[in-house]
OpenMM code with the backbone's topology and positions (N, CA, C; nanometers):
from openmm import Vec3, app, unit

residues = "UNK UNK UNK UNK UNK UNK UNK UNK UNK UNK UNK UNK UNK UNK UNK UNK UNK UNK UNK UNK UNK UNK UNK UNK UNK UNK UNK UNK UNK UNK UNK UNK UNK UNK UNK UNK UNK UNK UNK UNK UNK UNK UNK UNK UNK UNK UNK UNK UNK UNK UNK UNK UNK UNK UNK UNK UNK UNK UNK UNK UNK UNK UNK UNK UNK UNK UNK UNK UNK UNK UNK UNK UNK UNK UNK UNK UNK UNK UNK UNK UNK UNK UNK UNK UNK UNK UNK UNK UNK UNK UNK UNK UNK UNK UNK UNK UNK UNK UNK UNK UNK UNK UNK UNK UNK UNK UNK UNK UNK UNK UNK UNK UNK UNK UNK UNK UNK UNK UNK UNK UNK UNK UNK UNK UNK UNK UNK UNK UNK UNK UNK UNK UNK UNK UNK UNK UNK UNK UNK UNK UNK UNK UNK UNK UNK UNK UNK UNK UNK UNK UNK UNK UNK".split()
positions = [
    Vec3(7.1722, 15.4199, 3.5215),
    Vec3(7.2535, 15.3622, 3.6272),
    Vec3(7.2470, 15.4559, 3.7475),
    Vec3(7.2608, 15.4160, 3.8843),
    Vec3(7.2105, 15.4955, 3.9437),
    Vec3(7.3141, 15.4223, 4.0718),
    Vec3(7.3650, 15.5167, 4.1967),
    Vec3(7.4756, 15.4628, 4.2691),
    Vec3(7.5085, 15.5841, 4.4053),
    Vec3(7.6206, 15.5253, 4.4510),
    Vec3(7.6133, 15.6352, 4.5425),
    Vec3(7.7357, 15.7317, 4.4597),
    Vec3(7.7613, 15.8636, 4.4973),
    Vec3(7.8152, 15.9612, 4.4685),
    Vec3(7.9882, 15.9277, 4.5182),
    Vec3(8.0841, 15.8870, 4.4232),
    Vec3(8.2257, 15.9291, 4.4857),
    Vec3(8.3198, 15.9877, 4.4206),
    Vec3(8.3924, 16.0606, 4.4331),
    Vec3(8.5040, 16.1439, 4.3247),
    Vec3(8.6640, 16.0665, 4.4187),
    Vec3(8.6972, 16.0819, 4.2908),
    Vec3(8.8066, 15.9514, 4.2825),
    Vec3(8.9914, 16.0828, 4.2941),
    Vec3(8.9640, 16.2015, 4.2544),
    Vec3(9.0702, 16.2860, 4.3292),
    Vec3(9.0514, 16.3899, 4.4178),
    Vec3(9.1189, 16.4428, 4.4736),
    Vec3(9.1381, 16.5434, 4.5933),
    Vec3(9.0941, 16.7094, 4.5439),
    Vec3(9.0107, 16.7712, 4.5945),
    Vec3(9.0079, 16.9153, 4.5270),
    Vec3(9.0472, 16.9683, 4.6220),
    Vec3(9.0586, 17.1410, 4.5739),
    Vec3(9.1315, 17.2245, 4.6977),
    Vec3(9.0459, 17.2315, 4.8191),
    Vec3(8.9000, 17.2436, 4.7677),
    Vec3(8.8360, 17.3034, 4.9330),
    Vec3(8.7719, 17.1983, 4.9777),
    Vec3(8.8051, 17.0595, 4.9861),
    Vec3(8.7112, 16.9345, 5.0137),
    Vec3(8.7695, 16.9115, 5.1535),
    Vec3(8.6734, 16.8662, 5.2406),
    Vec3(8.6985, 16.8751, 5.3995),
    Vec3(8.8463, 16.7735, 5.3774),
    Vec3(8.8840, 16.7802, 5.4909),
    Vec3(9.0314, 16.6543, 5.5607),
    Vec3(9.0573, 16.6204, 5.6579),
    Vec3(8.9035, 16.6486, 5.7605),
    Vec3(8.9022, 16.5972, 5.8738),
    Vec3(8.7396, 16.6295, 5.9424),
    Vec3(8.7269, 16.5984, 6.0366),
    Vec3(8.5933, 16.6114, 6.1360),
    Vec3(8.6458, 16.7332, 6.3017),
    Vec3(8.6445, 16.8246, 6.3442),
    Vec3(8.7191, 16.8581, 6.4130),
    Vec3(8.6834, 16.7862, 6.5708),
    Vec3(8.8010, 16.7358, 6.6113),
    Vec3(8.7803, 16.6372, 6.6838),
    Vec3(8.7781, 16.5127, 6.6961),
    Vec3(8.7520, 16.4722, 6.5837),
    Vec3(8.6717, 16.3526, 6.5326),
    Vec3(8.7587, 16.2820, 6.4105),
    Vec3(8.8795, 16.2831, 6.3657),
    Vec3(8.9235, 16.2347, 6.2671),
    Vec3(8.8792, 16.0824, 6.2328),
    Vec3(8.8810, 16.0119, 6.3370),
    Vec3(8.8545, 15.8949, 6.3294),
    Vec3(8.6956, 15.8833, 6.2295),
    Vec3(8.6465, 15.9548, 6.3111),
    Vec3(8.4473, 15.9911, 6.2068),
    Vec3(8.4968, 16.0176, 6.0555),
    Vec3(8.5668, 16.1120, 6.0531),
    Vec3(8.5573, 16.1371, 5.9133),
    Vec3(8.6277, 16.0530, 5.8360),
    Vec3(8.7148, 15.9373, 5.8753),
    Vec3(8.8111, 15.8435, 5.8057),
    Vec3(8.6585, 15.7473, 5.7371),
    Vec3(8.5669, 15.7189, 5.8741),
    Vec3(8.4609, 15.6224, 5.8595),
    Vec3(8.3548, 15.6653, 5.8243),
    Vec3(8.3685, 15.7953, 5.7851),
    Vec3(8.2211, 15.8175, 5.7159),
    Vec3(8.2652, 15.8660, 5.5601),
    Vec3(8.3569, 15.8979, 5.5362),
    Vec3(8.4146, 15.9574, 5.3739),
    Vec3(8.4988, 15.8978, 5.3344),
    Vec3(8.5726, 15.8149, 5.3808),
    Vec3(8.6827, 15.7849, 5.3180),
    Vec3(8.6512, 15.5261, 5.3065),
    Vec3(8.6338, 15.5109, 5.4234),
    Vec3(8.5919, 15.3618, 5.4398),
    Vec3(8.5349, 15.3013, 5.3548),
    Vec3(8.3655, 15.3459, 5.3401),
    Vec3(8.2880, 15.3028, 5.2666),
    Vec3(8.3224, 15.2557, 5.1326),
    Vec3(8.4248, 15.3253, 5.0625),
    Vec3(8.4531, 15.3085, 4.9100),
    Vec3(8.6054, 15.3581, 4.8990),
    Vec3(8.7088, 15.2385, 4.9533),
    Vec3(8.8341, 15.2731, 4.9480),
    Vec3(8.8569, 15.3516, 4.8088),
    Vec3(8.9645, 15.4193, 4.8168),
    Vec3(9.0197, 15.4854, 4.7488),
    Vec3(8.9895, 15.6126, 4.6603),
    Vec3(8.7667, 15.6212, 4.7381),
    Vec3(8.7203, 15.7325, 4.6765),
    Vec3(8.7105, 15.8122, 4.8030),
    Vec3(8.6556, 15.9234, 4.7640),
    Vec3(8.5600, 15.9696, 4.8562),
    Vec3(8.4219, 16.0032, 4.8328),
    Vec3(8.3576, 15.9548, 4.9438),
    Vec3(8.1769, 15.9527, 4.9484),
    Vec3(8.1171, 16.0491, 4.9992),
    Vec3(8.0654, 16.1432, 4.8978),
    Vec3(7.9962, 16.2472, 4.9101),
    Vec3(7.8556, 16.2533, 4.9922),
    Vec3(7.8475, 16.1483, 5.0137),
    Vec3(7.7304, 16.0486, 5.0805),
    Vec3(7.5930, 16.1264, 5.0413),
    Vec3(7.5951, 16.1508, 4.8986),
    Vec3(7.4828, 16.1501, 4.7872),
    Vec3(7.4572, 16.0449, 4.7146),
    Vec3(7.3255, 16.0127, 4.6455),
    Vec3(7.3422, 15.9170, 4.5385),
    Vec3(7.3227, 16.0412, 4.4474),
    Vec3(7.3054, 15.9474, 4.2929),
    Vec3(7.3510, 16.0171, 4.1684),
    Vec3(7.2825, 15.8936, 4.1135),
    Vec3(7.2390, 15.9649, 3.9802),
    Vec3(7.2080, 15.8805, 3.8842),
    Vec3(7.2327, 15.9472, 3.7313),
    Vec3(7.3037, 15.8287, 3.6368),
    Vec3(7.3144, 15.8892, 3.4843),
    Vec3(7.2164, 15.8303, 3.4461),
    Vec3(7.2245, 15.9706, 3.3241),
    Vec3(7.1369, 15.9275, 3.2408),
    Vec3(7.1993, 15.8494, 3.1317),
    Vec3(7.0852, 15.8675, 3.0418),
    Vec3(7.1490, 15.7549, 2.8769),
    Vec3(7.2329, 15.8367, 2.8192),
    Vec3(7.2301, 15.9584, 2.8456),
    Vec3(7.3159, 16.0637, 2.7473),
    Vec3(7.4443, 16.1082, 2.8233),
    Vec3(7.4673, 16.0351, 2.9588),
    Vec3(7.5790, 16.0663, 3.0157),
    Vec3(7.6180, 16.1757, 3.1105),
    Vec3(7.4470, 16.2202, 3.1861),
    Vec3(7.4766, 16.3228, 3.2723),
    Vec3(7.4653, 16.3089, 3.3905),
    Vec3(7.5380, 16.3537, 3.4909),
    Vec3(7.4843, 16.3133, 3.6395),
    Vec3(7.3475, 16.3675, 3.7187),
    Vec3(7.2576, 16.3285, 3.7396),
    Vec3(7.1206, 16.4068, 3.8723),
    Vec3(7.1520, 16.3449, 3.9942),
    Vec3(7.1692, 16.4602, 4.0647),
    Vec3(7.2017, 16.3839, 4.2053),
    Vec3(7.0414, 16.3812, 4.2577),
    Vec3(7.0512, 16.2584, 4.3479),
    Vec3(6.9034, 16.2129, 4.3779),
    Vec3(6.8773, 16.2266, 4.5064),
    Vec3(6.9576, 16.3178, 4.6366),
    Vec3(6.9818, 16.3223, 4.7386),
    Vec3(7.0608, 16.2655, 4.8427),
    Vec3(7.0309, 16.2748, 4.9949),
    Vec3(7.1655, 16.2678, 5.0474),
    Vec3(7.0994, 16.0736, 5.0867),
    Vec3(7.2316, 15.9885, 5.0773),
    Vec3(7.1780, 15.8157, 5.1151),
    Vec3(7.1060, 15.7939, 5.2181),
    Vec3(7.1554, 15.9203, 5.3163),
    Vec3(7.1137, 15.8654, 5.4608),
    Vec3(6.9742, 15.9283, 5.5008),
    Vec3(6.9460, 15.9984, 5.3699),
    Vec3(6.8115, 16.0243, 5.3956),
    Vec3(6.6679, 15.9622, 5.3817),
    Vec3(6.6401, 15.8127, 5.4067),
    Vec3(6.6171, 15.7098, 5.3542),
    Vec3(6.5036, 15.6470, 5.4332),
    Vec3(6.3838, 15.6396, 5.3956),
    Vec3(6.2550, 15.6086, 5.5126),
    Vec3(6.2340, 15.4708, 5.4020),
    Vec3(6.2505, 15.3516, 5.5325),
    Vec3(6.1547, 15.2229, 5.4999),
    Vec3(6.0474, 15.2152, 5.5133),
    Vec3(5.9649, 15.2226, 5.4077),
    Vec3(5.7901, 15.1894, 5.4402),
    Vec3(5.7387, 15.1016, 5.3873),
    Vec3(5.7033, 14.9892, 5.4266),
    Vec3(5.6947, 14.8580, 5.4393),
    Vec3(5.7674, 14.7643, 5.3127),
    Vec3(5.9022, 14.7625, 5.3651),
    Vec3(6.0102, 14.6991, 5.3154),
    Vec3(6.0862, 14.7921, 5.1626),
    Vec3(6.0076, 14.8589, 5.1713),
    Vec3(6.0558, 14.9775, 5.0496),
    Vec3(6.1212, 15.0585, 5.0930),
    Vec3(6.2764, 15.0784, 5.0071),
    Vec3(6.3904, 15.1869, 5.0935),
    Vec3(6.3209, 15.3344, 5.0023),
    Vec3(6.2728, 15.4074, 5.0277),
    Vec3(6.2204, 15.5350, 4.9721),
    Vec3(6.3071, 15.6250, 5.0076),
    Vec3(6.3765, 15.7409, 4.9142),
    Vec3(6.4755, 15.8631, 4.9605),
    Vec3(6.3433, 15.9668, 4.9618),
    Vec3(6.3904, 16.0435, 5.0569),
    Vec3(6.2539, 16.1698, 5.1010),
    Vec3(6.3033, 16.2696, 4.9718),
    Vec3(6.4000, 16.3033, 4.9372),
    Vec3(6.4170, 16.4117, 4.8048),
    Vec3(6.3253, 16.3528, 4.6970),
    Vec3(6.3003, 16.1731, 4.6746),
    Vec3(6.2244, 16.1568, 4.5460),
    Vec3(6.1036, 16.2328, 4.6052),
    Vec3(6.0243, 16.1717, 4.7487),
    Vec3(5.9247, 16.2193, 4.7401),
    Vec3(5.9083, 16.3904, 4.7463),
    Vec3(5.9813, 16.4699, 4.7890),
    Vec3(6.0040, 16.6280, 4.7666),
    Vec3(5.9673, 16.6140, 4.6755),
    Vec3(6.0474, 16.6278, 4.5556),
    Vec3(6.0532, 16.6544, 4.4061),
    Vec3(5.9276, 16.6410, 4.3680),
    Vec3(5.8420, 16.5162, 4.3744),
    Vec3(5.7127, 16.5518, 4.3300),
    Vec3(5.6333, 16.6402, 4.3638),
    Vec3(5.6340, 16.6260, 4.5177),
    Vec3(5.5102, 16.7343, 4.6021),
    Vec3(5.5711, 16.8807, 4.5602),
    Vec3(5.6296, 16.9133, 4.5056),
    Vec3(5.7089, 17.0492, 4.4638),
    Vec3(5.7072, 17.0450, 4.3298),
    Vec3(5.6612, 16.9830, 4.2379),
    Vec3(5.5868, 17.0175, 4.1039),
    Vec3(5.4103, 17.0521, 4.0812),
    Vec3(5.3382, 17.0746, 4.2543),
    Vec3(5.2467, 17.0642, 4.2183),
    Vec3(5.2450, 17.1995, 4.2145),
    Vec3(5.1601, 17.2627, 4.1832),
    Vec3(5.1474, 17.4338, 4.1587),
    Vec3(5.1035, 17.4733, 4.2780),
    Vec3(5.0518, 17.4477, 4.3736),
    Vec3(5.0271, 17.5248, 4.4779),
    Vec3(5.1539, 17.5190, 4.5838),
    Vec3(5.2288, 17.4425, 4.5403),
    Vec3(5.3311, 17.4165, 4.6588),
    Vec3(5.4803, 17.4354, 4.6700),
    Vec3(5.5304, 17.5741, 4.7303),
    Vec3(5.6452, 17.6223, 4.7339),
    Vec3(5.7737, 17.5685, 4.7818),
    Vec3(5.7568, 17.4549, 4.8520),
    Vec3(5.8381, 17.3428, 4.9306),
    Vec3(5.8007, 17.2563, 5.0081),
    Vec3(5.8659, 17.1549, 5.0335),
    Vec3(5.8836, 17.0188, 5.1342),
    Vec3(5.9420, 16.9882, 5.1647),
    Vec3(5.9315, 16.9067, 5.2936),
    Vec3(5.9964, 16.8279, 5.3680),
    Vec3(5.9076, 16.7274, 5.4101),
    Vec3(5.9908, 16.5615, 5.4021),
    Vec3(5.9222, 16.4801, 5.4399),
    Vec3(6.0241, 16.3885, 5.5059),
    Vec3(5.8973, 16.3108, 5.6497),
    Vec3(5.9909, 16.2790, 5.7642),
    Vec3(5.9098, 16.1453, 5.7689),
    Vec3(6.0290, 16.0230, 5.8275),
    Vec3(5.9599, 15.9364, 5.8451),
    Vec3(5.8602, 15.8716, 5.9776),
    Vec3(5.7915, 15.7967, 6.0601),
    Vec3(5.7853, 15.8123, 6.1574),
    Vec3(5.7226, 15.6703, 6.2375),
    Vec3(5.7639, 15.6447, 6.3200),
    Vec3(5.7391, 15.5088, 6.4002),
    Vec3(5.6059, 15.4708, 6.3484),
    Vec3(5.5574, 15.3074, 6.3367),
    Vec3(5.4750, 15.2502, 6.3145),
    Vec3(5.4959, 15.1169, 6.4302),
    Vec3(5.3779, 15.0864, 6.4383),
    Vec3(5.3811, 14.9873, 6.6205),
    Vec3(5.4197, 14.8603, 6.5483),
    Vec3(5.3700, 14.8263, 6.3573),
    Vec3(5.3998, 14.7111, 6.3164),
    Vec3(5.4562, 14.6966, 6.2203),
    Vec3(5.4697, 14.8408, 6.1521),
    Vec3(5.5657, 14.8244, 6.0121),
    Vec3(5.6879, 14.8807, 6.1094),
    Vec3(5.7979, 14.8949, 6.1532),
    Vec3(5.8570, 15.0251, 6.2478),
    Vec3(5.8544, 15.1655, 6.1887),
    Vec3(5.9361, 15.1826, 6.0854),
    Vec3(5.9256, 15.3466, 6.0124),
    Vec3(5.8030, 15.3396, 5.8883),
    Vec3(5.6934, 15.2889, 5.9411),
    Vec3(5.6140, 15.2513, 5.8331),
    Vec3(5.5195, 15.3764, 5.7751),
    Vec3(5.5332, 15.4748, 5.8469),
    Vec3(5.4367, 15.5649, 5.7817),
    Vec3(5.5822, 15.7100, 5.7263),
    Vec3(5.5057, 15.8314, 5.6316),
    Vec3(5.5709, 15.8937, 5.6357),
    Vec3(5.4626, 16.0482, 5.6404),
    Vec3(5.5534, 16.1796, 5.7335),
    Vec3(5.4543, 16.2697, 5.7189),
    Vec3(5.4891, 16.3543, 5.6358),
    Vec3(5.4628, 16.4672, 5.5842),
    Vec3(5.4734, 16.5938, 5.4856),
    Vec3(5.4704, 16.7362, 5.4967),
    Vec3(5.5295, 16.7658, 5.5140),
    Vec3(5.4953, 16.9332, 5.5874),
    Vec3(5.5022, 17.0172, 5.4338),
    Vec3(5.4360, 17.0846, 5.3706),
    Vec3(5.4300, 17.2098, 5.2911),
    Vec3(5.4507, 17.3598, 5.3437),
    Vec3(5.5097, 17.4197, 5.2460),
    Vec3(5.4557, 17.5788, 5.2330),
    Vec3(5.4459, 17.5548, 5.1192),
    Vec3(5.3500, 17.6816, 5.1491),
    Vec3(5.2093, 17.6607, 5.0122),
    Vec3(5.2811, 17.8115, 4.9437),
    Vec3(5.2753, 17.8106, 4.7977),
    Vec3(5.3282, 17.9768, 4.7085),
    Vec3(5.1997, 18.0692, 4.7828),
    Vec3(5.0502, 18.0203, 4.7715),
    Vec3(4.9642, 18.0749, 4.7914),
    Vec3(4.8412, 18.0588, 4.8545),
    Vec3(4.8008, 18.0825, 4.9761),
    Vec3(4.6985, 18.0028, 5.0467),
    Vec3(4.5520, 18.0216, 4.9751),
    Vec3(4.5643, 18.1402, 4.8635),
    Vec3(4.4197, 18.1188, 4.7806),
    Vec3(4.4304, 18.0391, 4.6236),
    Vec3(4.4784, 17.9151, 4.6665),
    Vec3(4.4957, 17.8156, 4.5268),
    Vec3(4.3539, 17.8113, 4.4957),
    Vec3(4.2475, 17.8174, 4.5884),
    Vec3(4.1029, 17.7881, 4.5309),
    Vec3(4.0617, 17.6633, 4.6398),
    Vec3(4.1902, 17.5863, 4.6554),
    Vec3(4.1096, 17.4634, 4.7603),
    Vec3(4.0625, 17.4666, 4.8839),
    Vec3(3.9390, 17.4147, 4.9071),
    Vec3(3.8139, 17.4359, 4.9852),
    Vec3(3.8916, 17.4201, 5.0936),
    Vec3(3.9889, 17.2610, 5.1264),
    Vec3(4.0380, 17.2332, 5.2012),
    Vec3(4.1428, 17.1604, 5.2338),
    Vec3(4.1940, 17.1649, 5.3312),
    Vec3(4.3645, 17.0401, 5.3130),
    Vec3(4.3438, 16.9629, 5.2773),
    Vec3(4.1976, 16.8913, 5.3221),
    Vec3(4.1788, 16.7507, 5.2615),
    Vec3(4.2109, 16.7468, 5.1212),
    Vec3(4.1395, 16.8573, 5.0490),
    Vec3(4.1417, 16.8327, 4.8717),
    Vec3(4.2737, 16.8599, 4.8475),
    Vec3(4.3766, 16.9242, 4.9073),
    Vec3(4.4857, 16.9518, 4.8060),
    Vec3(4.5543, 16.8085, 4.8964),
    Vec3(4.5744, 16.7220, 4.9729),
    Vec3(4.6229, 16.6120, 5.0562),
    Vec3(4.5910, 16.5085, 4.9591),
    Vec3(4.4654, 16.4508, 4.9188),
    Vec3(4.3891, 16.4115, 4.8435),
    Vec3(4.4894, 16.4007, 4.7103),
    Vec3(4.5102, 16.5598, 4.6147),
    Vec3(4.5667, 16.5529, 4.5000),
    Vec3(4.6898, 16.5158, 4.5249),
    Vec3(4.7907, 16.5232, 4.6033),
    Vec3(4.9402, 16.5320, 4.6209),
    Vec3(4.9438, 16.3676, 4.6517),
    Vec3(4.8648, 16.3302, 4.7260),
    Vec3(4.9039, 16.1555, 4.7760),
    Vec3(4.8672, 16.0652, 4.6449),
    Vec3(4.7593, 16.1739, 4.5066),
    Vec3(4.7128, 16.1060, 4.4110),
    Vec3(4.8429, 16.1055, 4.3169),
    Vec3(4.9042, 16.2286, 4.3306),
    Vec3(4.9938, 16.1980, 4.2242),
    Vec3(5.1746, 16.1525, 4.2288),
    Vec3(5.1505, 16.1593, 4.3676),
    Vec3(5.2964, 16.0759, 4.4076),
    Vec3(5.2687, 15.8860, 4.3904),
    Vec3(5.1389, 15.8750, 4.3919),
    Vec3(5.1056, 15.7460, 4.3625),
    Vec3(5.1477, 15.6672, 4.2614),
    Vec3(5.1043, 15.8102, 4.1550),
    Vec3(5.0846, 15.7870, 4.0366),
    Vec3(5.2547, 15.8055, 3.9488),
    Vec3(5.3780, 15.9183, 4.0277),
    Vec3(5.4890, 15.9500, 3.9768),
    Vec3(5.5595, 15.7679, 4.0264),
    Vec3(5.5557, 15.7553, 4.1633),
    Vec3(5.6465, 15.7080, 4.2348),
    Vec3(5.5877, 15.5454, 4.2511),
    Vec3(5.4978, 15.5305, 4.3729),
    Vec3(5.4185, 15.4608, 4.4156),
    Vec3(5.3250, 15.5075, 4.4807),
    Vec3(5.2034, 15.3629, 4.5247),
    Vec3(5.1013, 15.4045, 4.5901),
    Vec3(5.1867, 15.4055, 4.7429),
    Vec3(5.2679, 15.2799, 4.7426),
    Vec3(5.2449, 15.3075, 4.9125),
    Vec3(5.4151, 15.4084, 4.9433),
    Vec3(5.3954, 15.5026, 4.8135),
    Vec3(5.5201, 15.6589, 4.8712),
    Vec3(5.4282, 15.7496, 4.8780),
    Vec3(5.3128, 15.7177, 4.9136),
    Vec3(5.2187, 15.8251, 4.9585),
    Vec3(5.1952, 15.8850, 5.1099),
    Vec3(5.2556, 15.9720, 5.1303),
    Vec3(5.2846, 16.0405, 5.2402),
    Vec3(5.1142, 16.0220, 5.3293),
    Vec3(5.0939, 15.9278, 5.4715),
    Vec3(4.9653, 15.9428, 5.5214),
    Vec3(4.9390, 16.0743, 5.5481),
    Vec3(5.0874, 16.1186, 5.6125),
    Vec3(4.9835, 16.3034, 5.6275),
    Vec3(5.0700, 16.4045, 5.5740),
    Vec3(4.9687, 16.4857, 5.5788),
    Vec3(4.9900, 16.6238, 5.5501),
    Vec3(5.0012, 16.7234, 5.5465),
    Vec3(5.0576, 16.8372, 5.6473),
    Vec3(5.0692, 16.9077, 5.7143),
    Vec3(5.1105, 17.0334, 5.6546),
    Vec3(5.0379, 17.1635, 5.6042),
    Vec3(5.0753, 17.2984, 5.5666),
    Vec3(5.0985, 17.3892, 5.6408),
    Vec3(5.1732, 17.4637, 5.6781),
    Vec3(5.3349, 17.5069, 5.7385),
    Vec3(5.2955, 17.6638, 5.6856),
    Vec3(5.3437, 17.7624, 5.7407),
    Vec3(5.3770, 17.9189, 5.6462),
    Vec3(5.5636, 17.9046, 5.6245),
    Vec3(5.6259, 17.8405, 5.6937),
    Vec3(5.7951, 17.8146, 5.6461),
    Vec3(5.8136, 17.6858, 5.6833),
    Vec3(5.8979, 17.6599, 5.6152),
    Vec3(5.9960, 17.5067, 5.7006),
    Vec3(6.1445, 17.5831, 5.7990),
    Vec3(6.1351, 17.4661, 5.8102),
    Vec3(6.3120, 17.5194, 5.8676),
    Vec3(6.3951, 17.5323, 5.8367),
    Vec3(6.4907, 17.6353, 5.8294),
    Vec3(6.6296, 17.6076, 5.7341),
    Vec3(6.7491, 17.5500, 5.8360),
    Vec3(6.8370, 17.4935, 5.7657),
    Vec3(6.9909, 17.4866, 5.8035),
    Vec3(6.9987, 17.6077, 5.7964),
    Vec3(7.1788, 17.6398, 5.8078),
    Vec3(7.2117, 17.7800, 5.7704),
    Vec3(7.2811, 17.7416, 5.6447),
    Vec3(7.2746, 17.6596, 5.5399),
    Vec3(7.2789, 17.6405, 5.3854),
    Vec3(7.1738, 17.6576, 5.3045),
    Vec3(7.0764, 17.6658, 5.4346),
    Vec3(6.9142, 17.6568, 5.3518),
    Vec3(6.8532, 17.5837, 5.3216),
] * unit.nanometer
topology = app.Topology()
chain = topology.addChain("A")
for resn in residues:
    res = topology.addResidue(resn, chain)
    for name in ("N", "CA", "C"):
        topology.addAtom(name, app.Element.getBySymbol(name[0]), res)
């Protein structure tokens, strides 16, 4: 089962306002799902009754009519062995609108052995094909020495 994220009582350090902005935070945490509050994560259980959170909702690229969350596609490109992290962004298409998506890496090690971006682009679009879908295959691919952090990281 799989849903968006809400906890149904009050803890001590959970925000209680937007500063400035109360009205925002009534309509972004509290509206959506009277009487909870929306962590505005999804979550999914398993059969045995545990929660995986599956990332944040609003992080969400349509590519051609498919709602795709960019953490599924992370998660894969970050099991491949050469690859220390991701980020993936969605980006205008003239006829799908958000129809394509791009990929930025840092790599653990720039001597994995591959000749070239193409070949490790090649393996990563082969096996998100193969985890997820064909068309959650990121068109590009872009290797990075860092990404960017928040200041959460």
């Amino acid at each position: 089962i799989s849903g968006a994220l809400c906890i149904s009582k009050a803890w001590p350090g959970m925000a209680r306002t937007i500063y400035n902005d109360h009205k925002r935070f009534l309509e972004t945490y509290l509206t959506p799902y009277p009487g909870f509050f929306f962590t505005g994560d999804g979550v999914y259980r398993t059969s045995e009754g545990y929660y995986q959170l599956t990332g944040r909702l609003d992080d969400i690229i349509n590519i051609s009519g498919h709602r795709l969350g960019t953490a599924e596609v992370e998660d894969v490109l970050n099991h491949h062995v050469a690859v220390a992290e991701s980020a993936v962004i969605g980006y205008p298409h003239e006829i799908k609108g958000e129809g394509k998506m791009l990929a930025f890496l840092s790599l653990k090690c720039l001597s994995w052995g591959y000749c070239t971006a193409e070949t490790l682009a090649a393996e990563l679009q082969e096996l998100i094909s193969k985890k997820i879908a064909k068309y959650a295959a990121p068109e590009y691919i872009q290797v990075t020495h860092r990404l960017p952090k928040t200041r959460s990281g």
